[in-house]
N, C-alpha and C positions, 0 to 999 in steps of 0.2 A: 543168391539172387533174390530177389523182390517180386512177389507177386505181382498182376498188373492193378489189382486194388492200392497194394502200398507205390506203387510208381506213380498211380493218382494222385494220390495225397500228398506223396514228395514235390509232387512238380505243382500241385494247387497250394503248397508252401511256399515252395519257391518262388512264384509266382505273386501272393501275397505280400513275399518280403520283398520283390522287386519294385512293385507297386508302394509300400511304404517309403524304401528310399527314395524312388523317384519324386513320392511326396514331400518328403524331407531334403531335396535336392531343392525343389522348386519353390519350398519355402524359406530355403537361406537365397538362392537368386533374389528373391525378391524381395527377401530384406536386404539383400546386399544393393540391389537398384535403387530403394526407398533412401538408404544412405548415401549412396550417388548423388543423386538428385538434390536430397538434404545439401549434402555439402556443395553441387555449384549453385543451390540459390542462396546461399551464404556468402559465395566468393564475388556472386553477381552481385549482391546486396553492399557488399563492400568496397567493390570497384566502382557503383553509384555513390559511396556516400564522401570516398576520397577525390573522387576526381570526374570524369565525365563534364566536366561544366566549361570544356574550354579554355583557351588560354586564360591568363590570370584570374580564371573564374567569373569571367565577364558575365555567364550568364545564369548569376546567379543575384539576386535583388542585392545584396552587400557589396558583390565586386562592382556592378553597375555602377550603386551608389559611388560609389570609392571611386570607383574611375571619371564618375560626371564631376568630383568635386576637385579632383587635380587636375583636371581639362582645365577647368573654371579656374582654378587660381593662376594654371599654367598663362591663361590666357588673358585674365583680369587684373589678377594682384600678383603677377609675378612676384617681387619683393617680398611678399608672404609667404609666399611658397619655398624660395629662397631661405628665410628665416626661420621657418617649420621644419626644411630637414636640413638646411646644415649646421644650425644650434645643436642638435643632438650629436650631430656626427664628429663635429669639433670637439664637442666634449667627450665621448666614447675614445676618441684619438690623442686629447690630453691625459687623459685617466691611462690609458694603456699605455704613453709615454713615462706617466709618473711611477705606475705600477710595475710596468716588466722593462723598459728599453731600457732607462736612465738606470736605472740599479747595473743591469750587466754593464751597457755600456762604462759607468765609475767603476765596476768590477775588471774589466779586461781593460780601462786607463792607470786603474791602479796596480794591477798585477804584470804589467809591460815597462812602468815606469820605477819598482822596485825592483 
């Protein structure tokens, strides 16, 4: 058995080393909060820079723009308008005709007809 001097000192040990980890407890908490917080203002920061602006990004000076100038032609030069996207698209749709359809299609007329 332990004198009551060494009972002191065991228990002003133990007590020391409780006090340590409890400090070393409180300092990973609160690095672990610091990283928390780090990461939702990261996911905040990205959720502002993809999207938040409303539908087709109206409210953002570019979609504005974009949007006041096909109102305007919607409404002005129609026929321009007209002309500006289904130039592209007929061509996207020739290309993908000449590229992928036409090839299978003479593939599976020529492979049914031998």
């Amino acid at each position: 058995a332990l004198s009551s001097k060494e009972q002191k000192k065991a228990m002003e040990k133990r007590q020391k080393e409780l006090e340590a980890q409890k400090k070393a407890q409180m300092k990973e908490l609160e690095r672990r909060r610091k990283l928390a917080a780090k990461g939702r203002s990261r996911s905040a920061s990205q959720m502002r820079s993809d999207g938040g602006k409303g539908p087709f990004g109206i409210f953002s000076f570019k979609g504005l723009l974009l949007l006041s100038v096909i109102g305007y032609l919607y409404v002005g030069q129609r026929e321009l308008l007209l002309t500006l996207t289904l130039k592209p698209i007929l061509f996207a749709l020739r290309m993908m005709w000449t590229l992928a359809f036409k090839p299978l299609v003479r593939m599976f007329l020529s492979s049914k007809g031998g």
